[in-house]
C-alpha positions in Angstrom: 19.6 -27.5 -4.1 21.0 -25.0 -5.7 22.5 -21.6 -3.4 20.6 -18.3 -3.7 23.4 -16.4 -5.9 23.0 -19.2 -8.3 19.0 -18.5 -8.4 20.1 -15.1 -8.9 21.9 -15.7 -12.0 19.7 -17.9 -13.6 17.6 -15.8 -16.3 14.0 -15.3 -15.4 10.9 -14.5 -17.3 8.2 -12.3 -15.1 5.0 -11.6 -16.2 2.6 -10.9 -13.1 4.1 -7.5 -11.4 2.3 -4.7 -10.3 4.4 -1.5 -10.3 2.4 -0.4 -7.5 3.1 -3.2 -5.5 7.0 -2.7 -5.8 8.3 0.3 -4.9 11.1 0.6 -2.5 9.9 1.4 0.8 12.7 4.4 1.0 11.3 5.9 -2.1 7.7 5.6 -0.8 8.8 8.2 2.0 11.1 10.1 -0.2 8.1 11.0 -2.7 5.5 11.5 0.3 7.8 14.0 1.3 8.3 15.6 -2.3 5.4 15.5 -3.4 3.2 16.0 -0.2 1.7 12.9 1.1 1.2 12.5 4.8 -0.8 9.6 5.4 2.1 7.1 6.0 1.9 5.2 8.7 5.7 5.7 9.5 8.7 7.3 7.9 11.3 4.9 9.3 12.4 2.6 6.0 12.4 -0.5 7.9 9.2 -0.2 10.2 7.5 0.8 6.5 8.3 -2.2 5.0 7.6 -4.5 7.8 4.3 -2.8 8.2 3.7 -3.7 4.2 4.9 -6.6 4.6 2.2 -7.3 8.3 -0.7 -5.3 6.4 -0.8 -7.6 3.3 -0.7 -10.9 5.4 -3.9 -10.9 6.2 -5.2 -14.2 4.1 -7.6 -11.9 2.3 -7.7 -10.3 -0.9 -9.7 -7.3 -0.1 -7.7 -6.5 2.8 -4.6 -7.4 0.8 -5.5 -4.6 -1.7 -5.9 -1.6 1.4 -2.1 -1.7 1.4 -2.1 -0.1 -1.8 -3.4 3.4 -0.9 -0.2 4.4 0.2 2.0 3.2 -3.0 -0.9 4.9 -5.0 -1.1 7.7 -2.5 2.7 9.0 -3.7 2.3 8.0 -7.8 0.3 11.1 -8.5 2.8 13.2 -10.2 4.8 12.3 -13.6 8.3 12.3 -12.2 7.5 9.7 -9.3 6.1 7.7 -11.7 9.3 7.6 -14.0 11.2 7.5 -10.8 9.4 4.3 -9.3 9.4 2.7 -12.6 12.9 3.5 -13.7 13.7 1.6 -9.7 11.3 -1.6 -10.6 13.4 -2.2 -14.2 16.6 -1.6 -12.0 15.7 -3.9 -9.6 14.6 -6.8 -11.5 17.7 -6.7 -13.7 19.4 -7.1 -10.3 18.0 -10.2 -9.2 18.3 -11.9 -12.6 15.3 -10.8 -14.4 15.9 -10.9 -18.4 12.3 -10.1 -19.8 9.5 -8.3 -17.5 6.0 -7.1 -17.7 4.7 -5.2 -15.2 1.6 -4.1 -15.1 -0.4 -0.6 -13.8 -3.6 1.2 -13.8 -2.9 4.5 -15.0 -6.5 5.5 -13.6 -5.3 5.5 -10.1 -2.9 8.4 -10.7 -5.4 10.7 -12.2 -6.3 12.3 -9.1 -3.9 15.2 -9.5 -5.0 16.1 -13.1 -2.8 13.2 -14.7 -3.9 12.0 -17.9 -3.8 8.0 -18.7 -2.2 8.7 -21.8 0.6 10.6 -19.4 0.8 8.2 -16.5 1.2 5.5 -19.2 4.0 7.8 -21.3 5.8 8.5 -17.7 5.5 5.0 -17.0 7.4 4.0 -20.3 9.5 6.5 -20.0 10.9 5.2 -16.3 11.4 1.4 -17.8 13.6 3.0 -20.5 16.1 5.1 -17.9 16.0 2.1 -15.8 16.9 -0.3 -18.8 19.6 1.8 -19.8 21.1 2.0 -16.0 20.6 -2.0 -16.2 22.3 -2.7 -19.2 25.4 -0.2 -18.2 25.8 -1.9 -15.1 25.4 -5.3 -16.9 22.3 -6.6 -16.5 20.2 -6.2 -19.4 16.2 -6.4 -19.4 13.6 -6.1 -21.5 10.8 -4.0 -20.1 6.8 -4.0 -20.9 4.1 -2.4 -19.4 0.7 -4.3 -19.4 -2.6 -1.7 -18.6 -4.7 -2.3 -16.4 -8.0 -1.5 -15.7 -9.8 -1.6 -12.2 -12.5 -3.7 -11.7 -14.2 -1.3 -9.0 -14.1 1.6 -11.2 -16.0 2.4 -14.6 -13.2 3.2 -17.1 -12.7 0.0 -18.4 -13.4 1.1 -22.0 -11.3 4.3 -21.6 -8.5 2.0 -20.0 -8.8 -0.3 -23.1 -8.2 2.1 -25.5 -5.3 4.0 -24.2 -3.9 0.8 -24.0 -4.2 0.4 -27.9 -2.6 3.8 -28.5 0.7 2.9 -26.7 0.9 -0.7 -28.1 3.7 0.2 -30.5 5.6 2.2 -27.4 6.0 -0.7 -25.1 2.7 -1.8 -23.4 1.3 -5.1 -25.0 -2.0 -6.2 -23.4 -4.7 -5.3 -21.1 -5.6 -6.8 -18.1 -8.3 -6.2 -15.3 -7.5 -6.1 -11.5 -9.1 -5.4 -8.3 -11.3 -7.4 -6.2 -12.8 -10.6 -8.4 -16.2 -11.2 -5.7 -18.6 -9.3 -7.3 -16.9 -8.1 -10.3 -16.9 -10.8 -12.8 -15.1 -10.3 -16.1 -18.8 -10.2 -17.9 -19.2 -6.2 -17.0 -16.2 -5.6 -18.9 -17.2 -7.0 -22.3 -17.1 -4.0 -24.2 -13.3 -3.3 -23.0 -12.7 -7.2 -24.3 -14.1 -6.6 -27.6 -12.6 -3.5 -28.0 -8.9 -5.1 -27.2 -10.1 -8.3 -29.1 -10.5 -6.0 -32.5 -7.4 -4.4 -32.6 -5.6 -7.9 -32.3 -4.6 -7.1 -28.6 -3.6 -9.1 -25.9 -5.7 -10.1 -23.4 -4.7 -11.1 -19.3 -7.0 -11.3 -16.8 -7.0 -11.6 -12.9 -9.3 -14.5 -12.6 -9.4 -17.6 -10.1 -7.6 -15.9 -7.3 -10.0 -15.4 -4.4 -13.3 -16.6 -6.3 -13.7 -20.0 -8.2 -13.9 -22.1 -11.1 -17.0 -19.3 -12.7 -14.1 -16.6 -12.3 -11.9 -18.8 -14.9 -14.6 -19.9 -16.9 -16.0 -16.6 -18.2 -12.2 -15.4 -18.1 -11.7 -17.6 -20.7 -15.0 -18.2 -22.4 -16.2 -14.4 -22.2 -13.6 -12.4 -21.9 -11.4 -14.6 -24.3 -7.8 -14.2 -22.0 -5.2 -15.5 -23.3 -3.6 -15.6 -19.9 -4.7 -16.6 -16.2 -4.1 -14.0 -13.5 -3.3 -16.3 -10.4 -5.9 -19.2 -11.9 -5.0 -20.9 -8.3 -8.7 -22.2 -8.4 -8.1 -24.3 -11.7 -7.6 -26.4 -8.9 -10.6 -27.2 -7.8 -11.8 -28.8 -10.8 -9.3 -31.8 -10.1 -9.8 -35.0 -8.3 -6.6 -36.3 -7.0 -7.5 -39.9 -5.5 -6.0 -42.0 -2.8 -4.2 -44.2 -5.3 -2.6 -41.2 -6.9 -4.7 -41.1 -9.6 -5.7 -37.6 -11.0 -8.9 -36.7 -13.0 -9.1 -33.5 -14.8 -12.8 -31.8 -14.9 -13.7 -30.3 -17.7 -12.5 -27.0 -17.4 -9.4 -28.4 -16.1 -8.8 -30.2 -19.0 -9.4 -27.5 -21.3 -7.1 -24.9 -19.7 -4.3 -27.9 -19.9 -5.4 -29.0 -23.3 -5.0 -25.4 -24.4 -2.2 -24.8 -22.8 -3.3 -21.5 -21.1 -1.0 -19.8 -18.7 -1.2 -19.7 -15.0 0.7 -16.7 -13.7 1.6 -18.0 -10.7 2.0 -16.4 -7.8 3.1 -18.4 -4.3 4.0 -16.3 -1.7 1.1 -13.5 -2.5 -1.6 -16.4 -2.9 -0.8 -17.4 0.7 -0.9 -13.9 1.6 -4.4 -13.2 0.4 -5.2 -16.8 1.4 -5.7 -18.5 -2.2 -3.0 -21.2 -0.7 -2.5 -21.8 2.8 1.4 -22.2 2.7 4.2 -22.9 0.3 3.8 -26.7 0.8 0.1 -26.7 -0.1 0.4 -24.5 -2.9 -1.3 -26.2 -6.0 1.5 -24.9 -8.5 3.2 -28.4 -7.6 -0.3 -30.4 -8.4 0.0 -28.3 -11.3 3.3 -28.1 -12.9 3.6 -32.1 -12.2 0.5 -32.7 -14.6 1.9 -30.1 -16.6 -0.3 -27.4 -17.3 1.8 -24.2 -18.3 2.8 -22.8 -15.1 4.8 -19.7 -14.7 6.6 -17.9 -11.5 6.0 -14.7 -10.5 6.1 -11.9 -7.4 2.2 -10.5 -8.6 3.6 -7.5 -5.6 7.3 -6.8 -4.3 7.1 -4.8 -2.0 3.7 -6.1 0.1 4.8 -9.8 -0.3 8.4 -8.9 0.7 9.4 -11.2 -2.4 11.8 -11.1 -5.9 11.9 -13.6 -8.6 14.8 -15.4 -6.6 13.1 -15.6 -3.3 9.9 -17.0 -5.1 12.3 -19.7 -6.8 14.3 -20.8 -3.5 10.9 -21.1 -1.9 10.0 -23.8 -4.6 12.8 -24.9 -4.5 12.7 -26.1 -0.8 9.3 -27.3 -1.1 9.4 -29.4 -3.9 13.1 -29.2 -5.3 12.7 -28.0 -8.4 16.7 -27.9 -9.1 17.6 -25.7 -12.3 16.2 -27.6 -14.6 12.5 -27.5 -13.2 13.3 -23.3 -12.9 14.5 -23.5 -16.9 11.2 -25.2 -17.7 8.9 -22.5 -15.7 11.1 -19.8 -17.2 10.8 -21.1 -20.9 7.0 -21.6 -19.8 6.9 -17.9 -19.3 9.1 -16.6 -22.4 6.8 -18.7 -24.7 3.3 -17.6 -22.9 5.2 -13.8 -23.1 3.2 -11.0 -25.3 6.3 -9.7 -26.9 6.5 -10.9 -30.3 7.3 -14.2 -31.4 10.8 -13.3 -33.1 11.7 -11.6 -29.8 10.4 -14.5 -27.4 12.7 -16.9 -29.4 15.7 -15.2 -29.1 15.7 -14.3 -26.0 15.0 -18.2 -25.1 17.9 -18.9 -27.6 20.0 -16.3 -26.9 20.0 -15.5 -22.8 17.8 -18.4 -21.4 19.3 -21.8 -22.6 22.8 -20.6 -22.4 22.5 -19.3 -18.9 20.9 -22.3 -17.6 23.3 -24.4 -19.6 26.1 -22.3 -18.1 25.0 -22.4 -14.5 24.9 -26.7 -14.5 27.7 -26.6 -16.0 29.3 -25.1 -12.6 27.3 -27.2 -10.6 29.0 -29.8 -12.7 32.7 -28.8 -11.9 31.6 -27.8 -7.7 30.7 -31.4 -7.9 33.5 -33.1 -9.5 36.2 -31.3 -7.4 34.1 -32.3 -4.2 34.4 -35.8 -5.5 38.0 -35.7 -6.3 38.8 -33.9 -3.0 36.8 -36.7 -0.9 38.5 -38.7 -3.2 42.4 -37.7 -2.2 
């Protein structure tokens, strides 16, 4: 098993994190003060973050979402924004995050005359100070920003093509969020084709809290290239009580095509998609080998980081560091950065850090030998 620093070190691909699910708790009272907002529940930095942490656990989605009045609450104004996105590049650099999309809806900072073209430029704007504070403190990370629109709201179109204007700036795909009951991916066609014209990229939030439908038109509708969550792929398999598996049809096609599941553990327990760790399908999952990826979906509410996530595997199923290079790759490839970047930084930062890291395990375990050995 290997130790949390190693984890640490290992590179890691993320591609399901929601800037406002991440901010520090100390900066969420730092900008209510500056900027005005006095509808937190408490200004103590620890009770905040436990009460996050209590608030999100609630093995619902809907109630899982309430939290996020108060992280919204303080992004109204351009310079949080930068600030709280300039912190979220920082800190994944620090727990061994090499390439990152996070993802925001600049609609839910418009309530103070904010633009989405200006959320989204403030946004960009805080991943490039906090990759430049990464990479002189050592830890160098490549930041995008995916767009996202609210499924609740009616700006799904609008959303779409301010996401098309910045493509060339940093954000590379659109995505839909929010509660999925209700809300199916078909009201959003227009947005899909619009994004499907320009050559776009396409994620959506499907198969979290609703079923196999949510998936299906994800995929068959929509036309994602990527699974938000996708926990309920699940359901379309039979595992029998000789260990044999059977892959229904959607099943088989989300395998067969090798469409991504972004992954998220510890968040899908909270909203109750999984009931714990253990249960989790991403082990049914990544065993049969569909293309499973890691990822936090919300720091800051889940109390999680990449690393965390990884150990948590790791003690459920021991993964080992060559089951974490395989979901890492998984992710790199499924990435929407372009190809030539993808390959180098899987050539470059991913295969020689892995390949570095067993190489220590290697030596802790040959001097143990020698030393039991003596």
């Amino acid at each position: 098993m290997p130790s949390l620093d190693t984890i640490r070190q290992a590179p890691k691909a993320l591609l399901h994190d929601h800037l406002d699910g991440g901010l520090r708790p100390a900066t969420v009272i730092d900008l209510a003060a500056e900027f005005g907002y006095h509808d937190l529940p408490t200004t103590d930095v620890e009770e905040l973050a436990v009460w996050f942490r209590r608030g999100a656990d609630r093995k619902s989605l809907e109630l899982y979402l309430e939290t996020f009045s108060h992280t919204v609450g303080v992004l109204q104004e351009r310079d949080a924004i930068i600030r709280v996105a300039a912190e979220c590049a920082e800190d994944l650099a620090a727990d061994g995050v090499s390439y990152a999309e996070v993802r925001y809806a600049p609609e839910l900072s418009t309530e103070r005359g904010l633009t989405l073209d200006e959320v989204v430029q403030a946004n960009l704007e805080g991943f490039r100070i906090g990759k430049e504070r990464a990479a002189a403190a050592g830890r160098p990370i490549v930041m995008k920003m995916l767009v996202t629109a609210m499924r609740q709201a009616a700006r799904s179109v609008e959303v779409a093509e301010c996401a098309i204007r910045w493509r060339d700036a940093g954000v590379v795909g659109f995505d839909v969020a929010g509660p999925e009951k209700g809300y199916p991916p078909t009201r959003y066609l227009d947005a899909f084709d619009r994004i499907r014209r320009e050559n776009f990229h396409i994620t959506i939030h499907a198969g979290e809290s609703f079923g196999l439908p949510s998936i299906w038109e994800a995929l068959q509708f929509a036309g994602a290239e990527r699974l938000g969550h996708g926990v309920r792929i699940v359901d379309d398999i039979t595992v029998r009580d000789d260990g044999s598996v059977e892959l229904g049809r959607l099943a088989a096609f989300v395998r067969d095509r090798r469409v991504p599941l972004e992954m998220c553990p510890t968040s899908n327990v909270h909203t109750g998609a999984a009931t714990s760790i253990r249960e989790h399908p991403i082990d049914l999952l990544r065993r049969l080998r569909f293309r499973v990826t890691v990822n936090t979906d919300n720091r800051l509410m889940s109390g999680v980081s990449m690393s965390s996530e990884f150990a948590a595997l790791d003690a459920a199923f021991g993964i080992g560091l060559g089951e974490m290079e395989w979901l890492t790759i998984n992710a790199m490839k499924s990435a929407f950065a372009p190809f030539d970047e993808r390959l180098r930084l899987i050539n470059e930062v991913v295969k020689p850090g892995y390949a570095r890291l067993r190489a220590a395990e290697s030596r802790v375990v040959t001097n143990v030998a020698g030393a039991a050995g003596a």
